[in-house]
C-alpha positions as CSV (number, residue, x, y, z in Angstrom):
1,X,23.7,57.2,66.7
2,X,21.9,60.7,66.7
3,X,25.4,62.3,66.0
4,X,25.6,59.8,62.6
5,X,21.8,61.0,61.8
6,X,23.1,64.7,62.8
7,X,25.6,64.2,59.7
8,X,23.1,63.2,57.3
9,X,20.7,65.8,58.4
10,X,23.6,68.4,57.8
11,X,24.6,67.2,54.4
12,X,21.4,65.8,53.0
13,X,19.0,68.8,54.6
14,X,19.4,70.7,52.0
15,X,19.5,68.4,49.0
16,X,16.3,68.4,47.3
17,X,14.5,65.8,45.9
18,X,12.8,62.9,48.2
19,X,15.5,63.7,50.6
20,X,13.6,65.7,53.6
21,X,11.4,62.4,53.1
22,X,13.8,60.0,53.8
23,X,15.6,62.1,56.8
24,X,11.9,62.6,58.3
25,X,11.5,59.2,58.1
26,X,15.5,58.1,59.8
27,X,14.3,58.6,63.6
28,X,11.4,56.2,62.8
29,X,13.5,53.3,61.6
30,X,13.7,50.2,63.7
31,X,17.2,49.5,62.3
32,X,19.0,52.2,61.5
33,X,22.8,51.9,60.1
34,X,25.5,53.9,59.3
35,X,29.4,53.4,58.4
36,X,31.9,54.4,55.8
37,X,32.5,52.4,52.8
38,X,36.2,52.3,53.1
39,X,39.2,49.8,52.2
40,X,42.6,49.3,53.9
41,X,45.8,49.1,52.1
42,X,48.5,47.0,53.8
43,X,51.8,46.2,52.4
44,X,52.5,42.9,54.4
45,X,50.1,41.2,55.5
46,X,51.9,38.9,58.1
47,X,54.1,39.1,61.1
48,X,55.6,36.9,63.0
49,X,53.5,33.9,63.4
50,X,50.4,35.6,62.3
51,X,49.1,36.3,59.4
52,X,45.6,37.8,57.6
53,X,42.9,36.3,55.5
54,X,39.5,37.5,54.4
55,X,38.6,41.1,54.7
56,X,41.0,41.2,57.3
57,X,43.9,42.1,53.9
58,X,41.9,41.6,50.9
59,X,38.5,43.1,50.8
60,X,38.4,45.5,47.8
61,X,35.2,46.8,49.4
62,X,31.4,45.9,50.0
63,X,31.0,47.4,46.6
64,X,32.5,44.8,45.0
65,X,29.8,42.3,45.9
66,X,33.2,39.8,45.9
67,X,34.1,39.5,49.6
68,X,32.9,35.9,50.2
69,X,34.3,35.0,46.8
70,X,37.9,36.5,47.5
71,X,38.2,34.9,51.0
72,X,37.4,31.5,50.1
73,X,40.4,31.8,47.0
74,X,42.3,33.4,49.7
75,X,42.1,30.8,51.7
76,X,42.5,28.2,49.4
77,X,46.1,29.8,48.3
78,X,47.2,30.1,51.8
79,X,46.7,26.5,52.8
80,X,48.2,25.1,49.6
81,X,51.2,27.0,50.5
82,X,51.2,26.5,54.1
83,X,50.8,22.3,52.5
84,X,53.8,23.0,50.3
85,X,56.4,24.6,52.6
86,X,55.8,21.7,54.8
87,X,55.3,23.6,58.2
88,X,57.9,26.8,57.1
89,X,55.0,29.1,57.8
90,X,57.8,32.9,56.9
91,X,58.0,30.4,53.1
92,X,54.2,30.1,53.3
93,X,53.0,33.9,54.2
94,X,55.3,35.0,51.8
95,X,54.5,32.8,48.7
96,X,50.6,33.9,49.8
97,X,51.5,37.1,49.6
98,X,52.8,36.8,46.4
99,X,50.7,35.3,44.5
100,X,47.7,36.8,46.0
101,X,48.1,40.5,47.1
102,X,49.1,41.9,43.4
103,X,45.5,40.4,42.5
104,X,44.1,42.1,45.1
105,X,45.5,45.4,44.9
106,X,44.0,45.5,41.3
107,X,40.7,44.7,42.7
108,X,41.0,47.4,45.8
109,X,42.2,50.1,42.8
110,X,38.9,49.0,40.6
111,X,36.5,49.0,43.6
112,X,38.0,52.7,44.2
113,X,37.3,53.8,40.3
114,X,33.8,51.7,40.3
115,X,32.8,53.5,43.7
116,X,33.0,57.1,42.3
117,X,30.7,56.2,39.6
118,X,28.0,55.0,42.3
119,X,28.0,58.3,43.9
120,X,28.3,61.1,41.2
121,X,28.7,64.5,41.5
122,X,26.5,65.6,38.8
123,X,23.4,65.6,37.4
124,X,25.0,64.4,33.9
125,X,26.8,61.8,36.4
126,X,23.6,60.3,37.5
127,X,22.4,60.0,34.2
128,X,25.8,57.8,33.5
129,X,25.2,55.9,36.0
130,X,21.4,55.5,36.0
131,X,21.9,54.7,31.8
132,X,24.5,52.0,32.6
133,X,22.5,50.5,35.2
134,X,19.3,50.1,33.2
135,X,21.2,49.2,30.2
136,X,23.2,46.4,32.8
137,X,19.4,44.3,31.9
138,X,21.0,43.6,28.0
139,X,22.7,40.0,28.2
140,X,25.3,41.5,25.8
141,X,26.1,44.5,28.3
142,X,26.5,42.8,31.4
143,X,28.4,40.0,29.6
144,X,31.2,42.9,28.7
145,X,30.9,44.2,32.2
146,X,31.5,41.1,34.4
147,X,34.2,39.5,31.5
148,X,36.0,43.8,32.2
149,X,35.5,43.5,35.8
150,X,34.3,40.3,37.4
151,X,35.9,37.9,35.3
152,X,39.2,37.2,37.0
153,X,42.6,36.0,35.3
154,X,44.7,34.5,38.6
155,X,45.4,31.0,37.9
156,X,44.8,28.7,41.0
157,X,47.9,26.2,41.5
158,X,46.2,22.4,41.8
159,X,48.0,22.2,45.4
């Protein structure tokens, strides 16, 4: 733990603003946390007898705010099709697979362009991003966001 507050003293030290504040503040906090926002890319996601679900293959990120939302589809798909091949689970994964991960890989490649816009590198950046967010409080703005981004085209099969 003090080498992950060691990394934000040594990038954030410097940075002006309230920052000094907030690092002067870090040892204090009851519960401090730290980790990477990441994603992992998988081109199968079953072998043998096993295969993923969840965040475990298709997590775009926690940026997408869509984890819970993603797994539950995910799940849905891969027990339709494990109902469907009738206990040929290689039929099953792979059907899964395909109906599912090309969804998925959109999401993972809009969660990467969305995350750079949480965390410019600019001044003008932050006023992009601070502009969108305030404006996100017009009905007519978020509407256009979440039908761009949120609103999802896969077609469920009635298994």
């Amino acid at each position: 733990m003090e080498a992950q507050k060691q990394i934000l003293r040594n990038q954030f030290g410097n940075a002006g603003w309230r920052c000094p504040e907030i690092l002067s503040r870090m040892d204090a906090a009851p519960d401090f946390y730290f980790d990477t926002v990441s994603q992992i890319l998988m081109n199968n996601w079953s072998k043998g007898r096993v295969t993923l679900a969840g965040d475990a293959c298709d997590c775009p990120s926690l940026l997408s705010g869509q984890g819970s939302t993603l797994a539950i589809v995910g799940a849905y798909i891969l027990a339709g099709e494990l109902k469907e091949a009738n206990g040929d689970y290689k039929t099953a994964f792979k059907q899964y697979q395909d109906i599912f991960k090309p969804f998925i890989d959109n999401k993972q490649k809009i969660a990467q362009n969305f995350s750079k816009s949480l965390v410019p590198k600019s001044r003008l950046g932050i006023w992009v991003r601070n502009t969108f967010t305030n404006l996100m409080a017009l009905p007519f703005i978020s509407k256009l966001f979440i039908r761009q981004f949120m609103d999802d085209k896969l077609r469920l099969k009635n298994y």
